[in-house]
N, C-alpha and C positions, 0 to 999 in steps of 0.2 A: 591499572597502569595509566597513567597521565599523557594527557595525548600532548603531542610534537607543538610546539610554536613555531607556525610557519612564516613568512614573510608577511602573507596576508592577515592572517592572525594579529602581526603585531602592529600594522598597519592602521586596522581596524582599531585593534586596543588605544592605540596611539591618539587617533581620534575623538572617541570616547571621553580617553582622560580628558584631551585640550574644551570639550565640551565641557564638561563638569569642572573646568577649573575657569569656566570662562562663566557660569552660572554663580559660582561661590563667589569669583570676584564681586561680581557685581551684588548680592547678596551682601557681602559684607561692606559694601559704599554705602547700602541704605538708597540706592539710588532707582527710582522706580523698574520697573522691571521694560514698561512697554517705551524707555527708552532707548536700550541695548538691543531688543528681543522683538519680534514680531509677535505681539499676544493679538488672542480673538477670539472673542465667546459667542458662541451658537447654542443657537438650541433643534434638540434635536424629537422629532414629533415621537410621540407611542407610535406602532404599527397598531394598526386596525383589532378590530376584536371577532375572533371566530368562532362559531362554535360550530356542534353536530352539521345543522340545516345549512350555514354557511359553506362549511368545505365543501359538502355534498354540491352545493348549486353551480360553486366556482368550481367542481371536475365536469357537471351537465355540460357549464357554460365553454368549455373548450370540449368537450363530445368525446369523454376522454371513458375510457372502465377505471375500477379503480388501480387496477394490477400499471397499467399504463401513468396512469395520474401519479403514482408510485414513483414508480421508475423515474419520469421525469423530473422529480423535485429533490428525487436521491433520496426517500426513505423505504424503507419495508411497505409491502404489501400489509402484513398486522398492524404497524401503526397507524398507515391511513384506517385503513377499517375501526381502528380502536377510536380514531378522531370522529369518525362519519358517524359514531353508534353512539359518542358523547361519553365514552371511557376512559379516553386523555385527552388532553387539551396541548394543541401547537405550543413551541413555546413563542419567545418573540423573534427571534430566527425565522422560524418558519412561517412568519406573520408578518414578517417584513418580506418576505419571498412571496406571501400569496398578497399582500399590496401591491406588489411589481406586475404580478399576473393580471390582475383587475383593471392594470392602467391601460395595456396593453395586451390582450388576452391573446388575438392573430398570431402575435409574434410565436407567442410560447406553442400555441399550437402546430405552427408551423417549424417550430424543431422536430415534430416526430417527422423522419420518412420510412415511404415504403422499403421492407426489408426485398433486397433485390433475389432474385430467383437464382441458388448455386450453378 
């Protein structure tokens, strides 16, 4: 069943379109783009390379287990373990997550708190 077109729905739509007719215009004048358009090209670094030895030193270097080191980065306890034992490899997700840890290691350690007594 086809969902309802609501006000905002077509609002949005509405937009879109005037985007993309405002992209073909200009497209069809042949008229450079970074006239009309704010263009800008970056480059964007690899994240770091990790392996076994590496995870392992960056959970030591926050004082973490691994079940906790887990927790905190949002994966399973099996995948960290499969990374630490050089079974799987991070992908660049998770390698751009443990660059941020490296810069800054305190911070992220200090997200864990003590669980308070019920």
């Amino acid at each position: 069943m086809p969902k309802k077109i609501t006000p905002k729905h077509s609002k949005t739509g509405l937009k879109i379109l005037a985007g993309l007719k405002e992209i073909a215009e200009a497209l069809e004048s042949g008229e450079p783009l970074e006239h009309r358009f704010t263009v800008r090209e970056v480059q964007v670094p690899e994240p770091g390379e990790y392996d076994a030895k590496a995870i392992k030193a960056l959970r030591k270097r926050l004082g973490l287990s691994q079940c906790l080191f887990a927790h905190l980065i949002g994966v399973s306890i099996i995948l960290e373990q499969a990374w630490e034992q050089g079974r799987r490899f991070p992908t660049a997700t998770a390698r751009r997550l443990f660059d941020e840890i490296q810069r800054d290691p305190a911070r992220w350690a200090g997200m864990l708190q003590p669980a308070r007594a019920p």
